[in-house]
ROMI-994231 format. One record per residue (C-alpha): residue in three letters; x, y, z; residue number from 1. Coordinates in nm, 2 decimals. Each point is the difference from the previous one (the first is absolute). Layout:
N
REC  type      xx      yy      zz  seq
REC   ala       X       Y       Z  NUM
...
REM end
This chain:
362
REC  type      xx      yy      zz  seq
REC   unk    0.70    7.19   -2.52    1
REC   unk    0.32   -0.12   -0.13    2
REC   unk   -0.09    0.02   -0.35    3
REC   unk    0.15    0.18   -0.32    4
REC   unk   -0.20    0.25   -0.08    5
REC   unk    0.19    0.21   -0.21    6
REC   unk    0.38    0.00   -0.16    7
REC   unk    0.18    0.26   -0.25    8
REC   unk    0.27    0.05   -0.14    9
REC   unk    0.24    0.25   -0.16   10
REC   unk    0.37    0.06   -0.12   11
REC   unk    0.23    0.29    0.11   12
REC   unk    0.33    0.10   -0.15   13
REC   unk    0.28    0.07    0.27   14
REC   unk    0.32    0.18   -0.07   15
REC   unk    0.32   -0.20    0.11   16
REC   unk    0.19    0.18    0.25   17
REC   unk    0.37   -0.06   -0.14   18
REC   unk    0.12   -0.10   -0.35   19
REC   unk    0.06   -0.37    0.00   20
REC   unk    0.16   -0.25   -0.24   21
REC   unk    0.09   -0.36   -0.04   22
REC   unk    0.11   -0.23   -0.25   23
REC   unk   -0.26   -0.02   -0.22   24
REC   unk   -0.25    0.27    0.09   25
REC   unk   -0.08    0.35    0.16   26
REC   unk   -0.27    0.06    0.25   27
REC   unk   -0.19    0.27   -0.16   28
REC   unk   -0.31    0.02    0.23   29
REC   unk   -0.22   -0.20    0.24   30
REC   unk   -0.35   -0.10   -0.11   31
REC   unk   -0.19   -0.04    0.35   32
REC   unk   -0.28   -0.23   -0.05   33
REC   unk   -0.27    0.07    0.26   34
REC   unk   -0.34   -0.20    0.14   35
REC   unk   -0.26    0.12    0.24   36
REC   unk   -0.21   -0.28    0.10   37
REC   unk   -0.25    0.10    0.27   38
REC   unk   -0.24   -0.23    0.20   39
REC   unk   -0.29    0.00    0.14   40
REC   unk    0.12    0.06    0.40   41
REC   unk    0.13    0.33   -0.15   42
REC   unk    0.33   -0.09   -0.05   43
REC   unk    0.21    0.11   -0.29   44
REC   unk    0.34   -0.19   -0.13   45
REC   unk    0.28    0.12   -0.22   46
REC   unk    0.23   -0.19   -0.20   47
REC   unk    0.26    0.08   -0.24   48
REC   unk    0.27   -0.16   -0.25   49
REC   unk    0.20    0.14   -0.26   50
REC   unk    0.21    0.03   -0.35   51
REC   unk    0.27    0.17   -0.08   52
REC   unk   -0.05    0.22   -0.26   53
REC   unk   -0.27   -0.22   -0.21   54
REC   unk   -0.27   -0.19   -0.01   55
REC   unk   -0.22    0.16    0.30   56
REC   unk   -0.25    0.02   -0.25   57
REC   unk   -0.05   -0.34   -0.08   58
REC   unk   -0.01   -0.11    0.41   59
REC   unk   -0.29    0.30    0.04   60
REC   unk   -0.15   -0.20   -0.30   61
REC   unk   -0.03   -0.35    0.11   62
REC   unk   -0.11    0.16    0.35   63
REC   unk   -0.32    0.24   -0.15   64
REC   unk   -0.09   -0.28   -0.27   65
REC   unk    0.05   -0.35    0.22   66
REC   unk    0.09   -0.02    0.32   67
REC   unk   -0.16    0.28    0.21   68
REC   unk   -0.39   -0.03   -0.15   69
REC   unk    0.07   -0.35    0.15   70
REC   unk    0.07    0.16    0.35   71
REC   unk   -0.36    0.15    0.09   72
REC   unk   -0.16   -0.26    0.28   73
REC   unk    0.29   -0.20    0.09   74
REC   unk    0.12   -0.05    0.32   75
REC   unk    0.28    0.19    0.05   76
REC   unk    0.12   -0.20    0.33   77
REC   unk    0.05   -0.33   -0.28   78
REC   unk    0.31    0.17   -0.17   79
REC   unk    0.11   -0.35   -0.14   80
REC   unk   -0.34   -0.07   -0.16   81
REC   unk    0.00    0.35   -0.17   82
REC   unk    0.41   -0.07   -0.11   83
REC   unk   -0.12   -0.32   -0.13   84
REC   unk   -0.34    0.11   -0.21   85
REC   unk    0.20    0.30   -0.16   86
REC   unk    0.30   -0.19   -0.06   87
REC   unk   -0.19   -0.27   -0.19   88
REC   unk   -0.22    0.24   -0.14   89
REC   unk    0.32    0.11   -0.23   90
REC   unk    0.20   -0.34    0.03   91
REC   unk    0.06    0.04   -0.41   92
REC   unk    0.21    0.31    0.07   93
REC   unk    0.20   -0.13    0.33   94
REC   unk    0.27   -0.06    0.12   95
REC   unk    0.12    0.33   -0.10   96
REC   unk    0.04    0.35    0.10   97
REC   unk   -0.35    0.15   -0.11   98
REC   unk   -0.20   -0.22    0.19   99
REC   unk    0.29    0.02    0.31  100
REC   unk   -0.06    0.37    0.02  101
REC   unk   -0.38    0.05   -0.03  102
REC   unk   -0.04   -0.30    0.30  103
REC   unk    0.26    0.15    0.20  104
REC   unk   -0.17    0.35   -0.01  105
REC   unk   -0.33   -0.21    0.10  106
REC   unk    0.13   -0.23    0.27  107
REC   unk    0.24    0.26    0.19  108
REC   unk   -0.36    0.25   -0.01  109
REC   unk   -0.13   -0.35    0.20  110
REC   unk    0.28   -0.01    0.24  111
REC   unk   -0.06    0.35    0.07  112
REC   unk   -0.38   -0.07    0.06  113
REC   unk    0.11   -0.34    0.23  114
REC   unk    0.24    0.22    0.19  115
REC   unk   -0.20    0.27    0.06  116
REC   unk   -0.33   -0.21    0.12  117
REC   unk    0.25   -0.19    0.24  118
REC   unk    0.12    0.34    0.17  119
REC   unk    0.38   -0.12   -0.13  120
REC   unk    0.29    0.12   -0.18  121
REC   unk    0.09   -0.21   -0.32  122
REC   unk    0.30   -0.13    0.19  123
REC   unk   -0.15   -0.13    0.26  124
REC   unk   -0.31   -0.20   -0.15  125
REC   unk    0.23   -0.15   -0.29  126
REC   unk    0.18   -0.17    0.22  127
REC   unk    0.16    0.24    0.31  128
REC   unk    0.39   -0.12   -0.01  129
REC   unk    0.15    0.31    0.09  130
REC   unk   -0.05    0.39   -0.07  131
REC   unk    0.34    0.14   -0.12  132
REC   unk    0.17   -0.16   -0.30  133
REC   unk    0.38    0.10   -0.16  134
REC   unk    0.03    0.23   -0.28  135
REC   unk    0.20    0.03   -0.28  136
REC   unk    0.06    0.29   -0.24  137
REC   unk   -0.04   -0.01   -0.39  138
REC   unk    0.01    0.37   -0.09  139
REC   unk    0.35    0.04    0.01  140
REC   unk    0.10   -0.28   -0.24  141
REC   unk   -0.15    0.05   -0.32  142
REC   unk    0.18   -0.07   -0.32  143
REC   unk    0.04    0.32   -0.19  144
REC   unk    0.18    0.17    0.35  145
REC   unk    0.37    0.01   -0.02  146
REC   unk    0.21   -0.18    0.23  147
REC   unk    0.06    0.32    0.25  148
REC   unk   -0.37    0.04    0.05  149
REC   unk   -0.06   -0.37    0.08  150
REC   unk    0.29    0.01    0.29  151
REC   unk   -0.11    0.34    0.05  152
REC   unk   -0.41   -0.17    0.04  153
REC   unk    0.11   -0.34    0.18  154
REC   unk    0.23    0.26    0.25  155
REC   unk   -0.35    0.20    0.06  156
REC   unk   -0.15   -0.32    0.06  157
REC   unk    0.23   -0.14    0.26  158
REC   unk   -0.07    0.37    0.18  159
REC   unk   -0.34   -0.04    0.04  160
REC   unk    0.00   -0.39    0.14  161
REC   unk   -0.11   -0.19   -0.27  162
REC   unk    0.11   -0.34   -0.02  163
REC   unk    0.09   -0.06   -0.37  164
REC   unk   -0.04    0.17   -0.34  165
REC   unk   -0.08   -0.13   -0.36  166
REC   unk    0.23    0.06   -0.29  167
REC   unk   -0.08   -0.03   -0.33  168
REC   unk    0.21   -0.18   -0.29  169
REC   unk    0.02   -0.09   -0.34  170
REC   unk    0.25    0.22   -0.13  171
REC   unk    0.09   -0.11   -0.34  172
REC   unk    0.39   -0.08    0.14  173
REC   unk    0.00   -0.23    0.31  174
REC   unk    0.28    0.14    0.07  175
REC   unk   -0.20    0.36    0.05  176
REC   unk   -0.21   -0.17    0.24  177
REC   unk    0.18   -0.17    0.25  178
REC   unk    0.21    0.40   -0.01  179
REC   unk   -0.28    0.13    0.11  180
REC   unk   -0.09   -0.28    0.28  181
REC   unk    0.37    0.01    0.15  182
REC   unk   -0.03    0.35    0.03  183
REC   unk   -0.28    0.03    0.24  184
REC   unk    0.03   -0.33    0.18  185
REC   unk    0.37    0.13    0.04  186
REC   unk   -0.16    0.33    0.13  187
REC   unk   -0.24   -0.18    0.22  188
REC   unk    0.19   -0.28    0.19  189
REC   unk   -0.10   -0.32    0.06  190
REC   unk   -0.32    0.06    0.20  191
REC   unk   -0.25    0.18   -0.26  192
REC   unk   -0.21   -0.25   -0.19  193
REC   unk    0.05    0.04   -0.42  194
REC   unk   -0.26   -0.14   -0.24  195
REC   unk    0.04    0.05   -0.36  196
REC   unk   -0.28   -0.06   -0.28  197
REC   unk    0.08   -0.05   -0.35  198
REC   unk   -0.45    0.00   -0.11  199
REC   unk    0.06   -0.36   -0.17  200
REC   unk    0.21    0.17   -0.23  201
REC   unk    0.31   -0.28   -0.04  202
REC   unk   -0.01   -0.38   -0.18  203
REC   unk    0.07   -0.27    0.29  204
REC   unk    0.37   -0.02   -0.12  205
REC   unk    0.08    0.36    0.06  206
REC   unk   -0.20    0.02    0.33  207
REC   unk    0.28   -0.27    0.08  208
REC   unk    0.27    0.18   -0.09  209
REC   unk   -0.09    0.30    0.14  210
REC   unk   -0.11   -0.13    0.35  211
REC   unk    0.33   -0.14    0.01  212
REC   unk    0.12    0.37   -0.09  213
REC   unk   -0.19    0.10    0.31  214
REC   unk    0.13   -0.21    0.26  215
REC   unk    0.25    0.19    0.10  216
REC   unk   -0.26    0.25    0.15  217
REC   unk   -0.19   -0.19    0.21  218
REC   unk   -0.34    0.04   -0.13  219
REC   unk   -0.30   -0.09    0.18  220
REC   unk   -0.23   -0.12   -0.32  221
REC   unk    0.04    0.06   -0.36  222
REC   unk   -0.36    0.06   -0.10  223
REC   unk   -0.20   -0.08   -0.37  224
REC   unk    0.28   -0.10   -0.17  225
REC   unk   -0.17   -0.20   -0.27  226
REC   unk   -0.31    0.06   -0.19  227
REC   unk   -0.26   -0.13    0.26  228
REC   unk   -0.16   -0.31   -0.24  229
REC   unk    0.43   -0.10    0.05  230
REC   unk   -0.05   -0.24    0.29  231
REC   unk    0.26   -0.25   -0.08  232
REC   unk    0.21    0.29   -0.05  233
REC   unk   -0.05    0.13    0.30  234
REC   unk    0.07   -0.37    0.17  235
REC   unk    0.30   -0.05   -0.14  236
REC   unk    0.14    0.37    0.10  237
REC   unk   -0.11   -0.07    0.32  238
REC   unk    0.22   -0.34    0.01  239
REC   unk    0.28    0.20   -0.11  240
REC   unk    0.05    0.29    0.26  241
REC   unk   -0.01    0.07    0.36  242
REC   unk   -0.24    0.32   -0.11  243
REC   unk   -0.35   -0.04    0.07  244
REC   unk   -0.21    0.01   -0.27  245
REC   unk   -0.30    0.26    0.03  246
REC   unk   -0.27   -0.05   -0.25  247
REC   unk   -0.41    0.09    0.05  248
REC   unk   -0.11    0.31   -0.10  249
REC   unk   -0.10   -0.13   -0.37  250
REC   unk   -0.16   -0.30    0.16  251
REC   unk   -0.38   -0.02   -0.06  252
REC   unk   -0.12   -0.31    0.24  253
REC   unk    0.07   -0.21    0.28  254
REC   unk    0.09   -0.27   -0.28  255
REC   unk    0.25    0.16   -0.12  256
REC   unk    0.16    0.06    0.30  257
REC   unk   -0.04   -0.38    0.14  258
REC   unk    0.21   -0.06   -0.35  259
REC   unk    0.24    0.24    0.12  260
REC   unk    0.07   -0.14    0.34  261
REC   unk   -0.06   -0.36   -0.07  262
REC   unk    0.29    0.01   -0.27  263
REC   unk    0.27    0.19    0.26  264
REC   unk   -0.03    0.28   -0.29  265
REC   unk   -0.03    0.30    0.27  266
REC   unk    0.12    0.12    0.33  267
REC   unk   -0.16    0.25    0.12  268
REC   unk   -0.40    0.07   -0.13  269
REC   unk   -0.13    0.35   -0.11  270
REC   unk   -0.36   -0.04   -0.03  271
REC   unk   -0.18    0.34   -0.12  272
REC   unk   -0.30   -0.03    0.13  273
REC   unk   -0.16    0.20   -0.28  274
REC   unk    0.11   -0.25   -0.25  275
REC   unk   -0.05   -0.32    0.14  276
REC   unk   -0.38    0.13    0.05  277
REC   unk   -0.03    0.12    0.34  278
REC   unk    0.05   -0.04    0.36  279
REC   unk   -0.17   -0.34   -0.02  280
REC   unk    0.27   -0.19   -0.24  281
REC   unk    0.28    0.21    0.18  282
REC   unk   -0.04   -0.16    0.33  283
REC   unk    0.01   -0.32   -0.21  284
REC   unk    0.32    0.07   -0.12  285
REC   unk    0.12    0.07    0.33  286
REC   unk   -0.11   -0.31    0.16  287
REC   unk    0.12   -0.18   -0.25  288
REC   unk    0.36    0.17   -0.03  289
REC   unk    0.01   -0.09    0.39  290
REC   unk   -0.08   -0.37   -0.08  291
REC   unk    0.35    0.00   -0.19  292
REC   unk    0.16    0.23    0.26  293
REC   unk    0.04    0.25   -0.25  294
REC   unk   -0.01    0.43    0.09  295
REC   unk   -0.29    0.21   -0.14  296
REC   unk    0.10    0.36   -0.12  297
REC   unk   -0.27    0.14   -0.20  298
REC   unk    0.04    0.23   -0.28  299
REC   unk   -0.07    0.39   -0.05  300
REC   unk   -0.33    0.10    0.18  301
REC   unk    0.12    0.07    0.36  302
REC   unk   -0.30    0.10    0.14  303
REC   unk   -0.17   -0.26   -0.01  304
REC   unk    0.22   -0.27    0.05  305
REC   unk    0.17    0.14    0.27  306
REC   unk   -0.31   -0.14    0.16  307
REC   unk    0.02   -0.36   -0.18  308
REC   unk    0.37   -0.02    0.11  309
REC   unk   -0.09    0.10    0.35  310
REC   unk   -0.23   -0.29    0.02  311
REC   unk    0.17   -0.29   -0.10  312
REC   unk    0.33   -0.16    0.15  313
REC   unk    0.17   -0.08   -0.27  314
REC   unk   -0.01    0.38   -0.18  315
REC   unk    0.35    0.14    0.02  316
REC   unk    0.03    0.37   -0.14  317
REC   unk   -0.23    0.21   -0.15  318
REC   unk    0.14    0.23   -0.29  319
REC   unk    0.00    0.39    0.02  320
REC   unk   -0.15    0.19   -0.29  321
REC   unk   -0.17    0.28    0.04  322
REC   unk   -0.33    0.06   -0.19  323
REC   unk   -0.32    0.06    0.10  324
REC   unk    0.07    0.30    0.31  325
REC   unk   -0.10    0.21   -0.33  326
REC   unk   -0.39   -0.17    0.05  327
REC   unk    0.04   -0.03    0.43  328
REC   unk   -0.03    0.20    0.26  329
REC   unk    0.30   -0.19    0.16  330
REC   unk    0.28   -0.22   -0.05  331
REC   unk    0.08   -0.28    0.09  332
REC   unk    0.22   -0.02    0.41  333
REC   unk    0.38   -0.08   -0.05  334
REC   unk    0.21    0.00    0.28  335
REC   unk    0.31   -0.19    0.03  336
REC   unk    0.04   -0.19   -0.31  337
REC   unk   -0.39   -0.12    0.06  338
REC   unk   -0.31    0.09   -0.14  339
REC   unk   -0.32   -0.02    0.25  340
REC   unk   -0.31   -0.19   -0.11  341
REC   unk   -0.26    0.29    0.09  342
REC   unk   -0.24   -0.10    0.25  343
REC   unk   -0.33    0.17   -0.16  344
REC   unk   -0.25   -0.23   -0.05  345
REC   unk   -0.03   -0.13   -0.38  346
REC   unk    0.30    0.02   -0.25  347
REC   unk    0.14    0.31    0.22  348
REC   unk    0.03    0.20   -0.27  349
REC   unk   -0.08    0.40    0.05  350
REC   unk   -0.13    0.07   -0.35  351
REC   unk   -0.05    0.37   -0.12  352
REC   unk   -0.30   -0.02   -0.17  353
REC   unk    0.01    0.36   -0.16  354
REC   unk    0.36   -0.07   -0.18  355
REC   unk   -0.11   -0.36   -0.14  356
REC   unk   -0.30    0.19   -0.11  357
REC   unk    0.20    0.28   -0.20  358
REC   unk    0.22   -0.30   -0.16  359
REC   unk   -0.30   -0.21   -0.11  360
REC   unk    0.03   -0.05   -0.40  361
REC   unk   -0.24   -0.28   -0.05  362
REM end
């Protein structure tokens, strides 16, 4: 009764909400990759993952033509046999985002199914630490916003309770950037939590220069500095500031993160659970960032990881974006500088099936 009997999937195109821009890109649109995998007690799972702006396409691909004809007649209560036989099944295209993304939309619809058959909330049957995590703020910090707006956002921030906001830099003049981060933390005080994220847009000698720029204002991490493949980059910026380094959004196993950790090369972990594959590797992660004492604050994707966070003890903040309320009937409960793992059974996510339908391009 617990087997696969049927799985689909299909891509949607979702508008972003507010223009945002880094140091090396601009968020044009979210592909939403979705799965329905049903079974044969009549329950129905839905997972997701993402791009941004490209390559949705390819994901639906390597779902339709290899990993859900694979599905049918599984068990669907064995979710790391069917991680491992669809993994392996593409092993000459992994470790990389493609395969990431298509196993995350598979293995979070699993979760879903897991969750649901157990009468839980996600939060609770991944592990059950706590229900309310901290939130931070990344709307009001992007690149292209003059300095009024971000003391202007960070100010807004502080208002409504949240306990820290994301800046972005890279700014051509160093100079330009640490204007911009004296401003607000000088608007701010001492209290507010400031992150600032250059998109592994810097060589490891100016990330050193410039965390030493940023001292001043009392940062809480500096995040991607480096290209991602940069580990010994990273290590040795680590080595040389007091600023904890942030890096795990562009990370694509638990290998790579052990590398990460095991060299001293990051501080605080940002495992997206769409890219690392799924709910499945990112509890992995998180174990194994607790092994080494080491914070979890997952990237983008708050609705689901607010649960994630909520159920392990080392997960720290989660980060606020905005982006699917366009494609759910709800959002997701803030109060007081937390966000609320929801306690519907399943992923807890209150999915408008009529908008997702009108957005559905492939």
């Amino acid at each position: 009764m617990t087997k696969i009997t049927a799985a689909t999937a299909y891509l949607i195109d979702l508008e972003v909400e507010t223009v945002r821009t880094d140091a090396v890109q601009s968020f044009i649109k979210q592909e939403t990759i979705f799965v329905e995998i049903d079974t044969a007690d009549g329950l129905c799972g839905v997972g997701y993952s993402y791009t941004i702006g490209s390559g949705g396409r390819a994901v639906l691909s390597m779902l339709n033509n290899h990993f859900l004809p694979q599905l049918p007649g599984q068990d669907s209560r064995n979710i790391e046999a069917v991680w491992a036989d669809l993994f392996w099944s593409t092993h000459a295209t992994a470790i990389g985002a493609i395969t990431s993304l298509a196993l995350a939309a598979v293995d979070t619809a699993l979760w879903d199914i897991r969750a649901k058959r157990a009468l839980q909330p996600l939060w609770q049957i991944a592990g059950g630490h706590r229900q309310q995590v901290p939130v931070y703020d990344t709307e009001g910090g992007w690149l292209h916003l003059p300095t009024s707006d971000l003391v202007t956002g960070a100010l807004d921030s502080q208002r409504r309770g949240l306990r820290g906001i994301k800046l972005k830099v890279g700014k051509p003049s160093l100079a330009e950037d640490r204007e911009r981060l004296l401003a607000v933390r000088a608007a701010v005080g001492t209290d507010l939590h400031i992150m600032v994220d250059a998109n592994q847009s810097l060589t490891a000698a100016e990330a050193i220069r410039r965390a030493a720029a940023f001292e001043e204002a009392g940062l809480y991490w500096f995040e991607e500095p480096l290209p991602t493949d940069d580990v010994s980059g990273h290590a040795r910026l680590a080595a040389a500031t007091s600023i904890p380094i942030a890096v795990g959004e562009s990370l694509y196993s638990l290998g790579q993160f052990r590398d990460y950790l095991h060299r001293d090369a990051v501080g605080i972990v940002q495992v997206d659970v769409a890219r690392v594959g799924g709910i499945t590797p990112w509890l992995k992660v998180a174990h194994l960032a607790e092994a080494y004492n080491v914070a979890v604050c997952p990237h983008f994707l708050m609705e689901l990881h607010v649960s994630l966070v909520a159920a392990i003890p080392n997960g720290a903040y989660v980060e606020h974006i905005r982006q699917l309320r366009a494609i759910t009937h709800s959002e997701m409960r803030l109060e007081n500088g937390s966000a609320f793992a929801p306690d519907a059974v399943g992923l807890g996510i209150d999915w408008n099936r009529d908008a997702i339908e009108n957005r559905r391009v492939a």
